[in-house]
Structures are given as structure tokens and as C-alpha cells.
N, C-alpha and C positions, 0 to 999 in steps of 0.2 A: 294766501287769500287776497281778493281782489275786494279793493274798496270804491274803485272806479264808480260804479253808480250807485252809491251813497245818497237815500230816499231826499226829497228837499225837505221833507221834515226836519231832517238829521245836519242840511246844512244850511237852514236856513239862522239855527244856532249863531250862525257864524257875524263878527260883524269885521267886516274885508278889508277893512283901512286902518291897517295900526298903527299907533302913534308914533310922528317924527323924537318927541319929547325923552321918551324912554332912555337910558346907558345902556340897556342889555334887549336885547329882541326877541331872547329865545329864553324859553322857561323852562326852569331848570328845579327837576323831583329828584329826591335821593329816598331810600330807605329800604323795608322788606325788600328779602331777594322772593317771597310768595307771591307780592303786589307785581315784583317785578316783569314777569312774563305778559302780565296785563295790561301795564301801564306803557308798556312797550309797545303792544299790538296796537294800541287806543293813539299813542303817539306818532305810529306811522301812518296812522288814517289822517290822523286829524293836519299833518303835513303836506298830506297827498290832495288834502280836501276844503283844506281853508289857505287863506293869504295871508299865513302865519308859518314863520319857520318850525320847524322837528322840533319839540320839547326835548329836552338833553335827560335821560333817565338814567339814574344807575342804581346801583344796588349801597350792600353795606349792613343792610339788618331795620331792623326797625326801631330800636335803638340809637342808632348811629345816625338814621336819616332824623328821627327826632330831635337827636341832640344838634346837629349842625340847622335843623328848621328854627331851634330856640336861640341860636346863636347873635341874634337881631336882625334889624327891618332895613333894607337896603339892596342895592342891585348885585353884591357881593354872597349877599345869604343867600339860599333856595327860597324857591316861592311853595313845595308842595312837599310832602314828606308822607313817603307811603309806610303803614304799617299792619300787622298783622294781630294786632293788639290796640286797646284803646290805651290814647294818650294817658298816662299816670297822673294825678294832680300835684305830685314832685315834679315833674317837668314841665305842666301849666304855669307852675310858679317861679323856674330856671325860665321860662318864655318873655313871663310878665316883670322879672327884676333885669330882661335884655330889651325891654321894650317891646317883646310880639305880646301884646294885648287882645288883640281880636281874633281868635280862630273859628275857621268853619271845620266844622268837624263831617268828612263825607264816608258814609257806610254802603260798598261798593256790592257787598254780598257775601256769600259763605263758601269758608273751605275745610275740607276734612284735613287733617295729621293721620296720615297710615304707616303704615308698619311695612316696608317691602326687604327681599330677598332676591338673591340669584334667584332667576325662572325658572334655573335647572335644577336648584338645590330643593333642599325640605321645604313642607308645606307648614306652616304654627297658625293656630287657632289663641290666639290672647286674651288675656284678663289685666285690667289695671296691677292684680296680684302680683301675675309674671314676672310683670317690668320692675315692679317694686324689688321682689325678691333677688333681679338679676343684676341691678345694676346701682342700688341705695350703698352709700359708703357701711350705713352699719344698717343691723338687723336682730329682728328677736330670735335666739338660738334655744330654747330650753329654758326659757323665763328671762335670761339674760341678753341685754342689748352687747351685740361684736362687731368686730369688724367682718364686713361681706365676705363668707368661706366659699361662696358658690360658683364656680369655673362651669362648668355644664349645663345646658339649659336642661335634661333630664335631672339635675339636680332642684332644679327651681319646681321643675312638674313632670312626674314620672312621666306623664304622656308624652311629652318631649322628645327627641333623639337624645343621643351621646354625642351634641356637637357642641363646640366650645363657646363659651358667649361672648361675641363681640359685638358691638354696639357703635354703630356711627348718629350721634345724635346733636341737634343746631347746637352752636354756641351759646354764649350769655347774651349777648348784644343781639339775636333775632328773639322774634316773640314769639316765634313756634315754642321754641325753649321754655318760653313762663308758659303756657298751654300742655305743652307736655310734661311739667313739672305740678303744675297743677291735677289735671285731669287726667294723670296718670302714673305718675309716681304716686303723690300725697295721694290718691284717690287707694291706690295700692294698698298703703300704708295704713289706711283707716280697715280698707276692707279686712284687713288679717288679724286687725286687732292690736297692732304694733304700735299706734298712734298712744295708746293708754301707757305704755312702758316710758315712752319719750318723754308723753306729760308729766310724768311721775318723777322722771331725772332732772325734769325741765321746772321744776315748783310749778305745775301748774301752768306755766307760760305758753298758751296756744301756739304765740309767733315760733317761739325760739322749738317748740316741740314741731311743729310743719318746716321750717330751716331744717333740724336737721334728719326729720323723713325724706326732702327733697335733693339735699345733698348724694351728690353721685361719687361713685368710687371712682380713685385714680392710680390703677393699679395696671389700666391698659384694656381693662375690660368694654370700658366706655372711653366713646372718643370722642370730644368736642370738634364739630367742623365750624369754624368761623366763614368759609366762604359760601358758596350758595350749596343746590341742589346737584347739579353735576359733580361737584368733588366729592360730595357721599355716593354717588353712581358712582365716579372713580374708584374709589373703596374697597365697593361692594364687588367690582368688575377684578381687583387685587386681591382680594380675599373670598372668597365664594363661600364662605361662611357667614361673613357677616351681614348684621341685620340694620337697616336705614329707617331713620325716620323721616317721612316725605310730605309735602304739602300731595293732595288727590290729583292735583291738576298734571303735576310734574309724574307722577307716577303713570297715571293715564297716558301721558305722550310718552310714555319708557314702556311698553307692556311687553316687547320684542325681549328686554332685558330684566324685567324686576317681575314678580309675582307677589301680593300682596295677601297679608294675613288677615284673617277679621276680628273684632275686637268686640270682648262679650257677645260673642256669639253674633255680631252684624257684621256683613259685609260691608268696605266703605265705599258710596257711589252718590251722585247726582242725588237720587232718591232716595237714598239713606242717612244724607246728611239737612235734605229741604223739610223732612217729616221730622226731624230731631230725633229717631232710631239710633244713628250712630251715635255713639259717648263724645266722639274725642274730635267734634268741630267747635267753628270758631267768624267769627265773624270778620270781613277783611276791610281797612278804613285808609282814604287820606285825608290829608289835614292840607289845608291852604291858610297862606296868610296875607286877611284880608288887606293889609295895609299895602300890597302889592297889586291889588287889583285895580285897574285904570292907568300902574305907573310900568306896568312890562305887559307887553304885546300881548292878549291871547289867552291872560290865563284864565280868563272867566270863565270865555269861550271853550278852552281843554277841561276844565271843570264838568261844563254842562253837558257835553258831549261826551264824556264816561261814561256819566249816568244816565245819557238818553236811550228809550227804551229799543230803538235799535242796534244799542253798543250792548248797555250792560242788561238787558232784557232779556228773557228765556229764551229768545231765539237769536239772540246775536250771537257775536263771534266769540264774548268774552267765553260764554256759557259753551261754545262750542267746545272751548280750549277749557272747559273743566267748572266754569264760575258757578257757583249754584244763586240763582238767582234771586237777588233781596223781594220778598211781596209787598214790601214798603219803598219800593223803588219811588215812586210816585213822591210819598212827602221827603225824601232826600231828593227830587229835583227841586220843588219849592224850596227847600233848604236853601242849592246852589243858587238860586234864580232872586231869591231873596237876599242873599247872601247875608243867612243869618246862624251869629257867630256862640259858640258855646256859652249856655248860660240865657239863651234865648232872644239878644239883641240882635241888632240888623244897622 
């Protein structure tokens, strides 16, 4: 996709003369490998279209770009930290005991978690139940909480086939993972009633009862992928059985190779995630840190031009590539343009 004539709305954003003063030139995001496809597209624009070096992007989880954005304020730390999940206020506080004090917190728009397969393989229709029952370390059996007996997804749901259950799903360190763990394990877990047995083991303890609903077997049935979205394609492409969990966008640019399942009964698309129909979306964010702005070249500038309405707007490119688009787009550019930091200062 050509960025070449980039409306002057878009680059009028830009301000052309960056500081001799700076150590570093180029601004540099780590985190989500969801954000990342995004932040990548948005970075080779903003290279091609301002008098500002390519923003340095990479991956690592959302998580991991978190934890090295808390790391402190300097030309050595990241200035942006993309995530798929909001900041934890455990990590606002690892921020503020390393000195990042001021975050902007920016909410880019929404993506679905689906469920995809081999295109050639089975078709599966999901319930949070499913997943609960296919891949929770333990499970209500006959009154009694066991360990997970179930090998076959016709075991989890007679509708099912007779095919074995294998599971490639994010790691710990991405935020899909707490999303998926959330809204679809523990969701599982409540649905079948199994939540009441846990409490019961659990004295009562909500936390320790949803711990261990969300807790996954490690018996090979479930696979943690620590690296991105393609190494679960890989997988999936080695095993033609198994089943991925995927951000919508990455799935959409795989459809040659993956077929995706739908979840209580909705299909996941642009449309089914903008109207809140689908269960199991999520909202996508980065984080900037203010005390970096005015001392590294451009990051304002890469800020505003994310969220300017021909980047991250219904009809930009991001939306092309899957983004569903924030309707609050508008007061997250006052946000950037204010540069006004969690907690409502400026």
C-alpha cells in the first residue's frame, strides 16, 4: 500500500525539523505482537511522509514491551509500548518507583481473539464451555473437581468430531492470553457451574477459585506460543488438527490457510466486533512516555498520526488491515494533542 499521497491533513501533523539536542533520532515501541502489524504499517508511513527517521518497532507481548517501557526515562528505554490490554496499576507502580511518572495512555481501537483451523480441516461452532472443558488443568467430573480426562473434542461436545484436542494458545507475557483467559476459560467455567465447586475448595476465595478455573493443562494438549502469530500458523500448518487462537486481523490476512470458528454462535468480523455481538473482543492501546516528548525526534508527531482519522479511521489503512475502528477516535486525539497523561493531567 502506497502512502505517497498522504491528504496535508495527515501531514500537516508533522513538525519537519527535529532536534539537533536529542542522543537517539529514532523512536523506538516494543510490545503486543496484535499492535504490532499496526504499528508497523503506521511507521512505514509516517518514515515515508515526515522528516523523521522509521520508528524502530518490534514485538515481544504486551507484557514484555510494558515491562521494559517501566524500565525508566531516558534515550536507552523505549519511548512507546504497544499493548493489547490496559496497563495494570502493578505496572503503573513498577513505572512510577523507575521514575516514568507521566503516561499517555492511547486506545487505538478494537480486535477480536478467534478461534482458527486448518481451512481443509473440521468446521467447530464454540461456547466459552468448549474451551473451558478442553483445556482447564482440572474439571468437575461427577460432583468431583480432577484432573482434565478429555483427549477428544467429541468428548468436550458430542457435536464435535473424533479429533484429538490440541491447542496452540498466546503465552503468558501477551495479553491475548489474559483476554482469553478471561473471557473464555473463566467465562466457561462459570457457564457449567464448575465455578461453585472451586469456591467451595477455594473457602470462598473468588481470586484463588478463577486461578484455578483459568489454569490450563500441561499435559501437551495446550501449547503455549511465546512468539507471535505466525509460529501458531506454523503449528497449525504441522499439525492439521490443531486449533489457534488468533488476533481477527492476522486471521483475515491468513484466510488461504486458516478457517475460523464462531463463538456462541457469532461469527467474528469487523461488524461483529464494532456492535459488541461477538463475546471475545478487546480493545487495542499504546502507551507513550511523556517525559520523552520534545527530547527524541517525532514522537509526538508518530503519536498523532496513528490516531489521525486517515490512519486509524474507518477508512484508513489500519481498518483495512482488520482494525475495527475506536468511535471515540476523536477525544483520544485531544488526548495525544494535549498530551494528557493518566489520571487526567497534562
Amino acid at each position: 500500500m502506497s502512502f505517497a499521497k498522504m491528504t496535508t491533513s495527515v501531514l500537516a501533523i508533522a513538525a519537519v525539523s527535529a532536534t539537533a539536542a536529542a542522543a537517539r533520532d529514532q523512536v523506538q515501541v516494543a510490545g503486543s505482537s496484535t499492535v504490532l502489524p499496526y504499528a508497523s504499517i503506521v511507521a512505514e508511513a509516517f518514515g515515508e511522509n515526515f522528516d523523521f527517521p522509521t520508528p524502530v518497532v518490534e514485538s515481544g507481548g504486551s507484557s514484555a514491551g510494558l515491562k521494559r517501557f517501566c524500565e525508566g526515562v531516558g534515550e536507552n528505554t523505549i519511548d512507546v509500548a504497544n499493548a493489547s490490554r490496559q496497563i495494570k496499576d502493578s505496572e503503573v507502580e513498577v513505572c512510577a518507583a523507575n521514575g516514568v511518572t507521566d503516561i499517555i495512555e492511547v486506545q487505538i481501537g478494537y480486535d477480536g481473539i478467534v478461534f482458527a483451523s486448518d481451512v481443509a480441516g473440521e468446521s467447530f461452532e464454540f461456547t466459552p464451555t468448549d474451551w473451558y472443558k478442553a483445556l482447564s488443568a482440572e474439571v468437575v467430573v461427577d460432583g468431583a473437581i480432577v484432573a482434565n480426562p478429555y483427549t477428544m473434542w467429541n468428548e468436550v461436545n458430542p457435536d464435535f468430531p473424533a479429533q484429538a484436542i490440541q491447542a496452540y494458545v498466546p503465552g503468558t507475557k501477551h495479553g491475548t492470553r489474559e483476554v482469553f483467559e478471561e473471557k473464555v476459560i473463566l467465562a466457561g467455567c462459570e457457564e457449567t457451574g464448575d465455578f461453585e465447586a472451586f469456591m467451595a475448595v477455594n473457602g470462598e476465595d473468588k481470586k484463588a477459585a478463577e486461578k484455578a478455573c483459568i489454569a490450563l493443562r500441561t499435559d501437551g494438549k495446550s501449547v503455549d506460543i511465546d512468539g507471535d502469530y505466525t509460529e501458531t500458523l506454523a503449528r497449525i500448518e504441522s499439525n492439521k488438527d490443531g486449533i489457534g487462537v488468533f488476533g481477527l486481523a492476522f486471521y483475515e490476512n491468513n484466510t488461504d490457510k486458516l478457517q475460523v470458528a464462531t463463538m456462541s454462535g457469532v461469527v467474528p468480523s469487523t461488524d461483529s466486533i464494532s456492535t459488541g455481538e461477538y463475546p471475545v473482543s478487546r480493545p487495542l492501546f499504546f502507551y507513550v512516555k511523556k517525559a520523552h516528548i520534545g527530547v527524541i525526534p517525532g514522537l509526538k508527531e508518530y503519536a498523532e498520526f496513528f490516531v489521525a482519522d486517515e490512519i486509524a479511521g474507518p477508512d484508513g489503512p489500519l481498518a483495512e488491515y482488520g482494525l475495527v475502528s475506536d468511535p471515540a477516535l476523536t477525544d483520544t486525539q485531544t488526548t495525544v494533542a494535549d498530551e494528557t497523561v493518566m489520571g487526567g493531567g497534562s
